[in-house]
C-alpha positions as CSV (number, residue, x, y, z in Angstrom):
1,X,113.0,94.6,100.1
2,X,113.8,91.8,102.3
3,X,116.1,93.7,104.6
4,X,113.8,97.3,104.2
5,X,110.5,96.8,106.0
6,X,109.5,99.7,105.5
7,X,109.9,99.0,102.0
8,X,107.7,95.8,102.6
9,X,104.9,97.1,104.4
10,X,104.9,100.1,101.4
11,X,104.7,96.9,98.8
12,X,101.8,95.1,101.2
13,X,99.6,98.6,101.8
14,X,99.4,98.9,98.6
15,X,97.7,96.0,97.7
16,X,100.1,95.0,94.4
17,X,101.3,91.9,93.0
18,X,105.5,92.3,93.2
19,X,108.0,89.7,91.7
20,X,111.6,90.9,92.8
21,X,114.9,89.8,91.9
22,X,116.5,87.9,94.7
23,X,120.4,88.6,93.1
24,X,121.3,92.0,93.1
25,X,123.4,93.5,89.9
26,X,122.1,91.2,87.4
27,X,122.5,92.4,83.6
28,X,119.6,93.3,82.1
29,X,119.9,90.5,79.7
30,X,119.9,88.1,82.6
31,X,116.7,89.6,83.9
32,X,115.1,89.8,80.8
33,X,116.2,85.7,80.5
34,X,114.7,84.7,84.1
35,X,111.6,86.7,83.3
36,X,111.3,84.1,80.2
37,X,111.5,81.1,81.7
38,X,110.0,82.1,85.2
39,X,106.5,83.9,83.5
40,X,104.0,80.6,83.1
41,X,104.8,80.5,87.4
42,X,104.1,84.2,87.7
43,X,101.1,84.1,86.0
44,X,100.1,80.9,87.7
45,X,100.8,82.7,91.2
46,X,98.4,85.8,89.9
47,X,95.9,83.8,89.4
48,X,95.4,81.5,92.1
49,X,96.4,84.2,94.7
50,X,94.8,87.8,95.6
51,X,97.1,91.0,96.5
52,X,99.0,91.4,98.4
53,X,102.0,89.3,97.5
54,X,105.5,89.6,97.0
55,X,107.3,86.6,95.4
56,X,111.0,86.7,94.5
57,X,112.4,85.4,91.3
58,X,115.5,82.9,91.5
59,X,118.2,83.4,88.7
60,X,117.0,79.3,87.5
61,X,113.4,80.7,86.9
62,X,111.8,79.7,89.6
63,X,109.3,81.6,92.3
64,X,109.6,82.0,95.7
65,X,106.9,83.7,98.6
66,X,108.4,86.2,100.7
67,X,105.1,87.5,102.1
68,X,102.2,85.7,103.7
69,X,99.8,85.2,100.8
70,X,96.3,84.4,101.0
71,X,94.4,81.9,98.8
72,X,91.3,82.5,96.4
């Protein structure tokens, strides 16, 4: 995603909310982990922002914008 941007533009025209893993080849069990811990941000970020965004998720949980987001 953040070296495709075709990919990105694809995300943004469609109007979604995407959380992305910034590490590549995580285990599934580390994924499922960071999801855990970074979920009360995510759901913070849904609600105080409209689509389109794209955040990434850091392996220690936290959130990070990678697109321009726009605020309610």
């Amino acid at each position: 995603m953040l070296t495709r941007p075709i990919e990105r533009q694809a995300i943004l025209a469609a109007n979604v909310r995407a959380f992305i893993f910034r590490e590549r080849s995580l285990k599934g069990e580390v994924m499922v982990e960071i999801i855990k811990v970074a979920a009360p941000r995510m759901i913070r970020a849904i609600d105080r922002y409209q689509p389109p965004f794209v955040f990434s998720l850091e392996t220690d949980g936290l959130i990070t914008a990678i697109s321009l987001l726009t605020d309610i």
